[in-house]
N, C-alpha and C positions, 0 to 999 in steps of 0.2 A: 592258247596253243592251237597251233591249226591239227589237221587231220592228220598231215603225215609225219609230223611230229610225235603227236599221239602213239602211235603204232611203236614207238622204242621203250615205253612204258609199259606195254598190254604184252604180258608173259609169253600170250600163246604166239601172237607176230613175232618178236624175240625169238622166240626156237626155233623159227622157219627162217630170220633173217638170212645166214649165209649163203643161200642158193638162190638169194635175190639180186643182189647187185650185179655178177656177173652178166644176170640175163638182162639187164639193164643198159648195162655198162660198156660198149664195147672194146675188147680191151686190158678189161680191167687186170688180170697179172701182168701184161706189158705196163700199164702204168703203174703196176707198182715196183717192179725194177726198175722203172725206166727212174722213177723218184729218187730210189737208192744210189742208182749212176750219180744224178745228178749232184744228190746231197754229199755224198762223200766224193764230191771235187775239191770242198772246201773243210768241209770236216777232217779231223782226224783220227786214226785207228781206234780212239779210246773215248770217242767224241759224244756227249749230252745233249739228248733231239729231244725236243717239245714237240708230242704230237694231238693237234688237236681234233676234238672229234672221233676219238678214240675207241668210243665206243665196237664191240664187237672183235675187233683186233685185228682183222684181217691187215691192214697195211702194217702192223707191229708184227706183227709174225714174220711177215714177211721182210722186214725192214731188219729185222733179228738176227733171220737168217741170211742172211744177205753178210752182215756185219757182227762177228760175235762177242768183237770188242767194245760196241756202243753200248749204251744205256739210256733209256727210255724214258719220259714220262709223259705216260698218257692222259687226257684229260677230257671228261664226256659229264653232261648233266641230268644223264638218263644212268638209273640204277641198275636195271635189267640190263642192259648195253655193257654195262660193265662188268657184269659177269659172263655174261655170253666172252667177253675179250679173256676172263681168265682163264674158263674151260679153251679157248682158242688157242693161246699162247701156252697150254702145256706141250713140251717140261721147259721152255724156252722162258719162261714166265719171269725167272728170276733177274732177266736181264730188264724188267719192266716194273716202273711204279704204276699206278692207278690214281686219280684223282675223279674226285664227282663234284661237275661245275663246269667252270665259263672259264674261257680268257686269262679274267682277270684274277679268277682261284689258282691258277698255276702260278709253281716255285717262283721265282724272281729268279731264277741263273743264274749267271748268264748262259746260256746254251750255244752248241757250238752249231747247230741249225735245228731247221723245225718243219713240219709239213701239217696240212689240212686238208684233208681229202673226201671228197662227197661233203661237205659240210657247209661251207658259207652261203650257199643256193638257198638255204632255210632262215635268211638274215636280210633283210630289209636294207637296201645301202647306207645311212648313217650306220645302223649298229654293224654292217660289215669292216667300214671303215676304223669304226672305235675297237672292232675284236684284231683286224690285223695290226691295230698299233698297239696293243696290248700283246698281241706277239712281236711286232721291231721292237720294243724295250724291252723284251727278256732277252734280247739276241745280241752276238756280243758284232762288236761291227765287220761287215762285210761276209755275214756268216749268211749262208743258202735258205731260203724258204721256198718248199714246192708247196703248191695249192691246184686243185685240179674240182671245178664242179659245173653244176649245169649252167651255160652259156653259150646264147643262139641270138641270131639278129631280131630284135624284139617288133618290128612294122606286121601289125596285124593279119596281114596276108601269112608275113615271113613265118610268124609264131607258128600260124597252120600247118602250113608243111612240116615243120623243124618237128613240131610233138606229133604230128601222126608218124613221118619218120622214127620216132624216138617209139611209140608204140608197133609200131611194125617192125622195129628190129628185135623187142621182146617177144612180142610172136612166135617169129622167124629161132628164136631162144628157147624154145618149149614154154613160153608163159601160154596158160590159157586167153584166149582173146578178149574175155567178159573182162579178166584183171586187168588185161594190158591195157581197154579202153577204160576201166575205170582209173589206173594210175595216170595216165595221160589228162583226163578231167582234172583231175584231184592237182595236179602240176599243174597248170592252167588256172586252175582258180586260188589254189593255195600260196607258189612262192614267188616272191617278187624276184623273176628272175633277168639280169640286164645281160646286154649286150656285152661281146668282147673288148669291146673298147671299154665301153664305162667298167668292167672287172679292172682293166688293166688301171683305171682313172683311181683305181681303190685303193690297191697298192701302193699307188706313187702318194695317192694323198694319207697313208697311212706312213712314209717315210722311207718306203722301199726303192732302190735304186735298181737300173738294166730289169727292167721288168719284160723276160722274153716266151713268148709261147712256145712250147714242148709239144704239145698233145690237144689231137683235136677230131674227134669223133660221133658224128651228127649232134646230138644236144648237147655235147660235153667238149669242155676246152681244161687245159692245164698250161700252169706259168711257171718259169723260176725266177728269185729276185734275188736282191742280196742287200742285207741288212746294213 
């Protein structure tokens, strides 16, 4: 398990997570509406979303309230993560299951769409590839998948810029500087992170069709596809 993995396990990181990703993220409550738009193009009023990466709950919450007809299931392999999501999603909770696990632990559905968000960037491409086809077959056909994480043109130079950008917009965030330079290393050395294109190459070889970009903000890209 690399470093930053680590940290959704360790109680005390857990308690601090939620005032993390924002300063990260640029964006991030636009991208989470902007998911909800997207998913309920296809979905409907009463509609079953697989969400993976669940941990914490901020996009279930959000996706919640957004939609107070759907119904949820979330799925994360980090125990702590998943509690941090139930204290998150009170009193909205009841619109949401919990799973602790992978991919391939979640229900079999069929669901009427599904999202991954901040999450596959901690996945090596073969196993990126094997978890989004582990989500196309839970999904019933032509139903919405939004996915949204870190993806920057990977040419050595390019990498340079892309994460000192990526640490200077945490900065600029209130993060302290020591952190922001030390998550920037820690990204750099820990996740196998590809290009836009090869993300997009994932999807499609994962079974997903109209694979189009949404959202796109220094380190960070988002797609929608359709199962």
């Amino acid at each position: 398990m690399n470093s930053l993995l680590k940290m959704f396990e360790d109680p005390e990181a857990v308690a601090q997570y939620q005032d993390g990703p924002a300063r990260f993220v640029p964006g991030l409550e636009s991208l989470h509406r902007m998911s909800a738009i997207l998913l309920a193009e296809r979905a409907p009023d009463n509609a079953e979303v697989l969400v993976l990466g669940a941990g914490g709950g901020m996009e279930l919450k959000a996706f919640a309230q957004a939609k107070a007809g759907w119904r949820f299931t979330g799925v994360d392999p980090a125990a702590e993560m998943l509690t941090l999501a139930r204290k998150t999603l009170e009193p909205s909770g009841e619109q949401v299951s919990l799973v602790e696990g992978y991919a391939h632990d979640a229900p079999d559905g069929p669901f009427d769409a599904a999202a991954c968000l901040l999450t596959l960037h901690f996945l090596p491409r073969e196993e990126r590839i094997e978890t989004a086809a582990e989500i196309h077959k839970r999904l019933k056909p032509g139903a919405p998948f939004v996915v949204a994480h870190s993806s920057f043109p990977q040419g050595s130079q390019e990498r340079v810029v892309w994460l000192s950008r990526y640490a200077e917009f945490a900065v600029t965030s209130g993060v302290d500087s020591t952190m922001a330079e030390n998550a920037r290393a820690s990204v750099a050395a820990s996740l196998d992170i590809l290009s836009p294109e090869e993300d997009e190459d994932v999807l499609r070889q994962a079974g997903f069709t109209d694979v189009t970009p949404f959202y796109a903000a220094f380190t960070w890209r988002g797609w929608v596809a359709y199962a």
